[in-house]
VOBA-1610 file (N, C-alpha, C; in pm, whole numbers, padded with zeros to 5 digits, always signed):
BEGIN
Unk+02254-03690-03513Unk+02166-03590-03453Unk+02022-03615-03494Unk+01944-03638-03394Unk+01806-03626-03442Unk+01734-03504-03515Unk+01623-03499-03586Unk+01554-03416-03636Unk+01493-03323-03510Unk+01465-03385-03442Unk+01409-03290-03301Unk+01479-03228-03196Unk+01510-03085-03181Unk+01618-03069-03053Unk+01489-02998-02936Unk+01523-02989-02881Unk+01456-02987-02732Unk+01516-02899-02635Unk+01505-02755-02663Unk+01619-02658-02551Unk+01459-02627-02419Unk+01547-02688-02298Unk+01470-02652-02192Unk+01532-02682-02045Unk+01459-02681-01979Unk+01497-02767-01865Unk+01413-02822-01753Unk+01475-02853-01683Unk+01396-02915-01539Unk+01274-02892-01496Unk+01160-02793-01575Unk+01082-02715-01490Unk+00925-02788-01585Unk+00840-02768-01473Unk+00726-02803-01557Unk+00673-02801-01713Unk+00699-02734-01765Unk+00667-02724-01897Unk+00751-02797-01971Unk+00899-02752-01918Unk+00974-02870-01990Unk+00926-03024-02001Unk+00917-03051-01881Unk+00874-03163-01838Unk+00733-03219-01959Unk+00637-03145-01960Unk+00532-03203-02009Unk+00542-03211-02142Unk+00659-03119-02205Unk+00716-03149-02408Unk+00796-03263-02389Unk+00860-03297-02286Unk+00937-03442-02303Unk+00863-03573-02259Unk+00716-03545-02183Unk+00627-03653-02155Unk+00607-03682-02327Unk+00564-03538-02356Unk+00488-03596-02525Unk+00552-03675-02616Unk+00680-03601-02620Unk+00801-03684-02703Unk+00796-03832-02702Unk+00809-03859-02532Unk+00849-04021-02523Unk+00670-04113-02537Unk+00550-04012-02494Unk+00452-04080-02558Unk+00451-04096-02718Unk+00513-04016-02788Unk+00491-04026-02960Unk+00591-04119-03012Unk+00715-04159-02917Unk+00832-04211-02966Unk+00936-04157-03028Unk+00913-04034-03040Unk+01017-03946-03122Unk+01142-03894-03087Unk+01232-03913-03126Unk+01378-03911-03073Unk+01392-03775-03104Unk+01513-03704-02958Unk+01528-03584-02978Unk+01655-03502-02909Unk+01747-03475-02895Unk+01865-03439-02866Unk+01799-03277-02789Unk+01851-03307-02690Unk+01783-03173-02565Unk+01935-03114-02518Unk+01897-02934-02503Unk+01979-02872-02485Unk+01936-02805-02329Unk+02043-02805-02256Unk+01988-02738-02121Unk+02009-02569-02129Unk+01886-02506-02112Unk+01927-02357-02097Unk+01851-02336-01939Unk+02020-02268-01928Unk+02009-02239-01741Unk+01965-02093-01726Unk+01846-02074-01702Unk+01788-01930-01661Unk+01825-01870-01554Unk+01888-01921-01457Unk+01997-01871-01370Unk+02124-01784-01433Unk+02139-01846-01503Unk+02266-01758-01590Unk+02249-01701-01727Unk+02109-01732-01751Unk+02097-01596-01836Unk+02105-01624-01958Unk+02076-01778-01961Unk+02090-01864-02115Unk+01985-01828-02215Unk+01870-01786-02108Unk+01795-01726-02210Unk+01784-01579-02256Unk+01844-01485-02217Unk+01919-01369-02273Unk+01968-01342-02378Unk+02028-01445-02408Unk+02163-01477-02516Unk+02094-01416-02652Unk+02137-01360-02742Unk+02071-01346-02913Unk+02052-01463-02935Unk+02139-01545-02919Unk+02094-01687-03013Unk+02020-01745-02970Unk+01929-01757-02832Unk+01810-01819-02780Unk+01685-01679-02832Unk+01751-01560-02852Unk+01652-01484-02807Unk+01602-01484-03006Unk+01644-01519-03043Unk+01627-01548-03223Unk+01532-01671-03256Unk+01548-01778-03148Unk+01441-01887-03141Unk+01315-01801-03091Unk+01340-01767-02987Unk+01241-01702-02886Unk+01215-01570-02802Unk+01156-01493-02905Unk+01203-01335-02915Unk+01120-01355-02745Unk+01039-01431-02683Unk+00993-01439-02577Unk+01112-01473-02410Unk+01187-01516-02460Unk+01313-01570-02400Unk+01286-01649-02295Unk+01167-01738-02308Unk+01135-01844-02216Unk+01137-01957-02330Unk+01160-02056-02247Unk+01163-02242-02254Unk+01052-02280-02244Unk+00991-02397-02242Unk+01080-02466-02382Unk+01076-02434-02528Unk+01137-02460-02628Unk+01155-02401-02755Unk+01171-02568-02820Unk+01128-02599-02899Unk+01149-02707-03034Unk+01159-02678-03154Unk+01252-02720-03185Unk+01290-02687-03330Unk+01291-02845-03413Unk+01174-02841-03535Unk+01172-03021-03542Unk+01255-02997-03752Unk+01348-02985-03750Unk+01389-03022-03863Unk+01346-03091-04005Unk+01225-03157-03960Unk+01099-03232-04066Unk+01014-03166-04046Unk+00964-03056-04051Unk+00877-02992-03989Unk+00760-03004-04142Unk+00629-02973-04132Unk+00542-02929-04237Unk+00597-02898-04388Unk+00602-02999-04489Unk+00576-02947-04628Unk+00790-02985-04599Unk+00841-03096-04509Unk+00936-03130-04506Unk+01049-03000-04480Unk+01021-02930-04410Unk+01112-02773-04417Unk+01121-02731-04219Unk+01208-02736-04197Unk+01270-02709-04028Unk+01099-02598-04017Unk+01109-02625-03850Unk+00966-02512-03822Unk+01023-02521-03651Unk+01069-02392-03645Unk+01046-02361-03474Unk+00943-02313-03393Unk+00923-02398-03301Unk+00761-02393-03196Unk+00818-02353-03039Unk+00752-02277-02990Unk+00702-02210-02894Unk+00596-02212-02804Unk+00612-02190-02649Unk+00459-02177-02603Unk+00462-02340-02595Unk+00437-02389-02422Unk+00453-02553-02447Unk+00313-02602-02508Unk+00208-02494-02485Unk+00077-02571-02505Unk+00080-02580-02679Unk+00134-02449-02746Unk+00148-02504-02896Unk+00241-02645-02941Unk+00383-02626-02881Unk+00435-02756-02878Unk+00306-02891-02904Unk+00290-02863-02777Unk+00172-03018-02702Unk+00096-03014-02895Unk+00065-02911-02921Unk-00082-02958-03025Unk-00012-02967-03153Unk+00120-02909-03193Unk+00216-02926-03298Unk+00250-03115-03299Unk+00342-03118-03151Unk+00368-03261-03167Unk+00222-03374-03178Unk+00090-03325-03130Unk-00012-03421-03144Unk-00040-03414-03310Unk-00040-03306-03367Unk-00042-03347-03500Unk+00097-03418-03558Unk+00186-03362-03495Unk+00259-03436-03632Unk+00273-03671-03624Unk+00227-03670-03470Unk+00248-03793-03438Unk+00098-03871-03504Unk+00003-03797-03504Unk-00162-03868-03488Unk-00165-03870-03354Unk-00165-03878-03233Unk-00166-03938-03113Unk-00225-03851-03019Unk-00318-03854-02928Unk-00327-03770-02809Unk-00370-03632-02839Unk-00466-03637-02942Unk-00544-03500-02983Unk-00696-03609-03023Unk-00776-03561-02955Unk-00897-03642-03008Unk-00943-03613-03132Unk-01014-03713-03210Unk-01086-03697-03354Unk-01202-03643-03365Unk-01275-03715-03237Unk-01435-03696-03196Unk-01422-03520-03142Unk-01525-03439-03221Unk-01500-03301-03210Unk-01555-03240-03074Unk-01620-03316-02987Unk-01658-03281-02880Unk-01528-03284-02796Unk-01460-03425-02752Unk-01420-03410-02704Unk-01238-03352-02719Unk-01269-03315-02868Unk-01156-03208-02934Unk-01136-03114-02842Unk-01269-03044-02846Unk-01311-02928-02768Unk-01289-02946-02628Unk-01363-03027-02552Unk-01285-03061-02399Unk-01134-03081-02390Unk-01079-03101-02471Unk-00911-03132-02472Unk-00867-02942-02493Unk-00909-02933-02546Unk-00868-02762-02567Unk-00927-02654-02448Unk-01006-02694-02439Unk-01052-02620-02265Unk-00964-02654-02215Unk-00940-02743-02125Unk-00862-02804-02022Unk-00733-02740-02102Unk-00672-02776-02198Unk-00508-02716-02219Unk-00509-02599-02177Unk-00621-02503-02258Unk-00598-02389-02216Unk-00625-02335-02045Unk-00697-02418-02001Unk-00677-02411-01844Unk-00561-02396-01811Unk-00478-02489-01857Unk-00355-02544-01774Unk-00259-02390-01826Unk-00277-02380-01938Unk-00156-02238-01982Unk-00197-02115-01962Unk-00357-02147-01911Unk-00361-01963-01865Unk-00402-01934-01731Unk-00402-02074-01672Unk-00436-02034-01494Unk-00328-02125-01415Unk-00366-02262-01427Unk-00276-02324-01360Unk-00101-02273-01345Unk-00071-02271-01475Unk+00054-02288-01507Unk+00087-02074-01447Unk+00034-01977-01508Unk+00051-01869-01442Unk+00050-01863-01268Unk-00062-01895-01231Unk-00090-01861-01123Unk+00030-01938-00973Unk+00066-02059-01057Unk+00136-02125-00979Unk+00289-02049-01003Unk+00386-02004-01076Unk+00451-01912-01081Unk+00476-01783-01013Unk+00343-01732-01017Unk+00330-01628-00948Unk+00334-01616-00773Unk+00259-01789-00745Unk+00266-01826-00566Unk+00398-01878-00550Unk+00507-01942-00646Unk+00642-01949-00621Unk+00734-01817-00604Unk+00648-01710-00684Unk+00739-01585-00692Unk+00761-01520-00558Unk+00599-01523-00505Unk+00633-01407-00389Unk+00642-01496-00262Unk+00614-01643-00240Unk+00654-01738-00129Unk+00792-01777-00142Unk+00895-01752-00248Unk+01012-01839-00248Unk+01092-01737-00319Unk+01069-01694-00416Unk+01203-01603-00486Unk+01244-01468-00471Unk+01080-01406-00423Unk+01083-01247-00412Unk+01205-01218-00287Unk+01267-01114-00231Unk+01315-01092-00162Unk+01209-01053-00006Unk+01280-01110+00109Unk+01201-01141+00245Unk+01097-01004+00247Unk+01130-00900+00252Unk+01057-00792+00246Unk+00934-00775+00132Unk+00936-00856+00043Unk+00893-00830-00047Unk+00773-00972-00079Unk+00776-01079+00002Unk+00721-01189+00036Unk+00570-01118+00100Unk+00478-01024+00061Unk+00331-00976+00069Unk+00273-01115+00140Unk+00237-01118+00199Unk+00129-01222+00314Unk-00001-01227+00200Unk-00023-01085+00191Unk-00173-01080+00089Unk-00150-01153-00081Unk-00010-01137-00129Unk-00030-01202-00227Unk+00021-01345-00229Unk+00065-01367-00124Unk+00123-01532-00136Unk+00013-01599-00079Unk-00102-01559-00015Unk-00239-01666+00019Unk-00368-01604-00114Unk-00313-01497-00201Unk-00417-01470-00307Unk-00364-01553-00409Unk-00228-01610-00434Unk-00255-01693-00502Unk-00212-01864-00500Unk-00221-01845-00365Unk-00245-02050-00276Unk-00346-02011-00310Unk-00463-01955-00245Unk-00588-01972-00267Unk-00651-01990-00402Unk-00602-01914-00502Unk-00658-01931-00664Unk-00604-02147-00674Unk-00473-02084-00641Unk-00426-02229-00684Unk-00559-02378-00625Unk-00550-02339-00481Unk-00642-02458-00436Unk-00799-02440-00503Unk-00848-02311-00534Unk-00986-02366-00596Unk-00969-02405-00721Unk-00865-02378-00801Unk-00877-02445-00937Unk-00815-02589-00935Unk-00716-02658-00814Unk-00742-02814-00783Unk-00871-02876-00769Unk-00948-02797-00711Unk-01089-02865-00667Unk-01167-02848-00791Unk-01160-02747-00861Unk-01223-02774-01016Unk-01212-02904-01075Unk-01019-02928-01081Unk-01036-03039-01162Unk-01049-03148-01062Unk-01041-03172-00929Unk-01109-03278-00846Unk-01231-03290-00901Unk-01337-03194-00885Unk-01473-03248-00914Unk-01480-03295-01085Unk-01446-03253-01142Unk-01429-03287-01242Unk-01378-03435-01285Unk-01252-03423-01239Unk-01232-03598-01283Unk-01322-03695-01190Unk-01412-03651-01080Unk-01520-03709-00990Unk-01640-03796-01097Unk-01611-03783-01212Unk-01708-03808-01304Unk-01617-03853-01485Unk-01508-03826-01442Unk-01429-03854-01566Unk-01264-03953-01582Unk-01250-04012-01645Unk-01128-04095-01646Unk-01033-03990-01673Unk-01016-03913-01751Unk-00915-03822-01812Unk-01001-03679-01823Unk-00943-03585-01857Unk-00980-03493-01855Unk-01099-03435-02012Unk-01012-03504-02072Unk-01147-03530-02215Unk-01201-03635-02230Unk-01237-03717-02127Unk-01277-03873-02155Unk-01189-03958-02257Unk-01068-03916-02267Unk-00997-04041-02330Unk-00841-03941-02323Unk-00712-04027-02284Unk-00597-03932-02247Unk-00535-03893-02370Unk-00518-03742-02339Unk-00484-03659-02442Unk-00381-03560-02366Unk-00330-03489-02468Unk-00244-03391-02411Unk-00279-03313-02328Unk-00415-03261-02302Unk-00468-03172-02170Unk-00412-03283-02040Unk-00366-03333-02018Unk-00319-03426-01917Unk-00223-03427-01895Unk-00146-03465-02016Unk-00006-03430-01990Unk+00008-03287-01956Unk-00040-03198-02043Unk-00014-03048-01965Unk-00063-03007-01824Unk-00157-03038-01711Unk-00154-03069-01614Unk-00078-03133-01491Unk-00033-03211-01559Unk-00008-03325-01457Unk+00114-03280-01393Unk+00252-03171-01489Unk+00415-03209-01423Unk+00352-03074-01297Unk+00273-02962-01312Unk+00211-02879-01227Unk+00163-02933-01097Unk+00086-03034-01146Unk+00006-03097-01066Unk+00115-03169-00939Unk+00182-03235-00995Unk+00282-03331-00914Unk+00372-03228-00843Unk+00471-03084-00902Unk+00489-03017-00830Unk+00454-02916-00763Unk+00333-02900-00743Unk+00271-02797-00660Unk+00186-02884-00594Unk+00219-03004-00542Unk+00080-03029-00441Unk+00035-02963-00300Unk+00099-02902-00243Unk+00071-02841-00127Unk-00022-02929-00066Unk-00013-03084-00008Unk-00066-03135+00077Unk-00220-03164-00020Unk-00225-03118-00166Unk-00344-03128-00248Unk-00371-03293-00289Unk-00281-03395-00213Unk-00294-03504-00265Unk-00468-03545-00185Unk-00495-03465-00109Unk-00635-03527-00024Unk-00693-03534-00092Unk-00683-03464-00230Unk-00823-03450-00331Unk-00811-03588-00417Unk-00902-03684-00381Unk-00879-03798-00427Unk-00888-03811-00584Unk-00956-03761-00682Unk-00980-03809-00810Unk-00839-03774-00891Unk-00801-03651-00828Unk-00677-03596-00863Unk-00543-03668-00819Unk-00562-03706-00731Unk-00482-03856-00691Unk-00485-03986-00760Unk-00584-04006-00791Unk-00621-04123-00902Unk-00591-04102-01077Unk-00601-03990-01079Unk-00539-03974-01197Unk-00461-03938-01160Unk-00360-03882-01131Unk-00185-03852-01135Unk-00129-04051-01119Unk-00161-04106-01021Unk-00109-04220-01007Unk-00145-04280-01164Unk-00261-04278-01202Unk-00255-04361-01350Unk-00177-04305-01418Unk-00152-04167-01461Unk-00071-04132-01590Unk+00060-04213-01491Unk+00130-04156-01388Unk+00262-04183-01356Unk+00309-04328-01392Unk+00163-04439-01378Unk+00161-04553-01432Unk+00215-04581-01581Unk+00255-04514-01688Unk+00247-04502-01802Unk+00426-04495-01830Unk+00472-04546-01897Unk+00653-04539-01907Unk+00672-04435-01970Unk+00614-04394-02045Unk+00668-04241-02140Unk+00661-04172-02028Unk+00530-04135-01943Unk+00509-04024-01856Unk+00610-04065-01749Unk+00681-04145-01671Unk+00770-04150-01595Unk+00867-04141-01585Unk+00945-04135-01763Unk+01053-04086-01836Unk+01061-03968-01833Unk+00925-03908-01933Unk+00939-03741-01928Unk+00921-03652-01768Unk+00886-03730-01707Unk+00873-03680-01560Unk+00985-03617-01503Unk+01090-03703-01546Unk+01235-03713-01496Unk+01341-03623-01586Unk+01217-03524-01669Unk+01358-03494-01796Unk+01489-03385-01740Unk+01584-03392-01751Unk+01696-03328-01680Unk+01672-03334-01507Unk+01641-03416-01482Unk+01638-03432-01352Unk+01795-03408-01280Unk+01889-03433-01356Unk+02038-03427-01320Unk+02078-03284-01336Unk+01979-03162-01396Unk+02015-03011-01422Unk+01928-02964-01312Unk+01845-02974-01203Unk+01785-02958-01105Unk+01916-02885-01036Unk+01921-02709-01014Unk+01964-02631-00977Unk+01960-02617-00793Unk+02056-02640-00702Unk+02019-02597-00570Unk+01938-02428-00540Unk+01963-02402-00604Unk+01936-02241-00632Unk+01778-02231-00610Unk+01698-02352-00699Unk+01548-02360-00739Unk+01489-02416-00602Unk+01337-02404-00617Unk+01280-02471-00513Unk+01279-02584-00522Unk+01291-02672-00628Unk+01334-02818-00665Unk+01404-02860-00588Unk+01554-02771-00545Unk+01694-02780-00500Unk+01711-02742-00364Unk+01605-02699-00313Unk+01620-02644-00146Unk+01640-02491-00143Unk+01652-02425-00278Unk+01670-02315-00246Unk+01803-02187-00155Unk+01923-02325-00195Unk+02058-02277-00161Unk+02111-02227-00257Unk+02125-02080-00182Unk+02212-01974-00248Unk+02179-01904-00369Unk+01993-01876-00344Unk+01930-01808-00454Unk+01999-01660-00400Unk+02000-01551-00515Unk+02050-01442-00465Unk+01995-01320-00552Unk+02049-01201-00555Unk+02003-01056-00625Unk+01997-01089-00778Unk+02132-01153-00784Unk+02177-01171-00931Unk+02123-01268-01001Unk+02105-01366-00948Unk+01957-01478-00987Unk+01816-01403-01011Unk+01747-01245-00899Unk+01694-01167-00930Unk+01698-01167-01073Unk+01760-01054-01095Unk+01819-00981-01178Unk+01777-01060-01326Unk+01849-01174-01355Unk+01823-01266-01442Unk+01682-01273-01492Unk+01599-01326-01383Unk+01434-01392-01368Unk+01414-01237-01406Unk+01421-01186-01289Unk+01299-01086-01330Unk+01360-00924-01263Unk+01437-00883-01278Unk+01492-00762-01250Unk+01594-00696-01383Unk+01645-00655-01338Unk+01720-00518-01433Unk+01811-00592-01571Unk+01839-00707-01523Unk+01917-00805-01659Unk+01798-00832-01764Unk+01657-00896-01700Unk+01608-00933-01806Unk+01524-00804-01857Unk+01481-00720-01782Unk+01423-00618-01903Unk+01502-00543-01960Unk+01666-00578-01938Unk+01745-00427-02026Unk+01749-00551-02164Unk+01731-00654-02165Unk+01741-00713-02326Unk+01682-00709-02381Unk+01575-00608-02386Unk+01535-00618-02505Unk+01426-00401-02479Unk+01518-00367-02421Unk+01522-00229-02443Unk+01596-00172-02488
//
């Protein structure tokens, strides 16, 4: 058993803690928790993660040699850049540009795109608002064109590739909505995808890809899949 376990799955965030992994080299034994059924409910996930979202790492060598469980992929991302050296800049400027951009990615990108899957794909037909499924395509497409203009002038997002990239990018690749026109953003997704770690972690549980999800076509999502995500199962756990 490796020192590193890895409970997550198929979904963007997962995706971008297993890009980091295979950029640092670090071996790690991954557990699939199916949020369809409520894996994250459970006490014993909900004891990792009184939050009861994925991904969760638990690295067994952790700091001062003593197990340490991490949370929150963007902490992950800056946990595993310290513990590797790798993909956290030294130079304090562009420290700071690496930490903008992450936090871009975990407090707009990564929300907002959730929220345009919620009410275009999961909410129930009645409940699919016209006003909020183009309020947040629309957030989504002006903050592509942010980082279009942006990489219009930059190789990476901090001038040298760092984890603000990897946390971008599994978003980036699944939410394009036809956003590939934006060329710089095209040019960088094709370079990272260029990279073997990132084409590994790209793919992580690609074989747990649920028909249920929009990944999957979206066969035979239902109340009780509701229920789970975001109805009467998941807020009675923890009332």
């Amino acid at each position: 058993m490796s020192d590193i376990r890895l409970f997550s799955g198929p979904t963007p965030n997962g995706r971008k803690v297993a890009i980091m992994l295979h950029e640092c080299g670090l071996a790690y034994d991954a557990t699939f928790i199916d949020i369809l059924a409520g894996d994250q409910l459970t006490p014993e996930f909900l004891a990792l993660n009184p939050n009861n979202k994925h991904p969760v790492l638990i690295d067994a060598n952790g700091p001062g040699n003593a197990p340490i469980t991490v949370w929150e992929s963007g902490a992950i991302l800056i946990y595993l850049g310290e513990k590797c050296g790798r993909l956290i800049p030294t130079d304090a400027r562009r420290r700071i540009e690496m930490l903008k951009w992450l936090f871009f990615q975990v407090s707009n990108q990564g929300p907002y795109a959730g929220q345009y899957a919620h009410f275009a794909f999961y909410a129930k037909e009645e409940h699919r608002y016209p006003y909020a499924v183009q309020r947040y395509r629309n957030e989504l497409d002006r903050q592509f064109a942010i980082m279009d203009a942006h990489l219009a002038t930059h190789e990476y997002f901090a001038d040298e590739y760092s984890i603000a990239d990897i946390a971008l990018l599994p978003y980036s690749a699944s939410m394009s909505l036809g956003r590939d026109r934006l060329p710089n953003v095209k040019r960088w997704k094709d370079q990272l995808m260029a990279r073997e770690p990132v084409r590994t972690g790209a793919l992580f549980m690609e074989d747990k890809v649920q028909k249920q999800t929009i990944a999957g076509g979206m066969q035979g999502f239902g109340d009780e899949h509701r229920s789970v995500l975001f109805g009467e199962r998941q807020y009675r756990t923890r009332r």
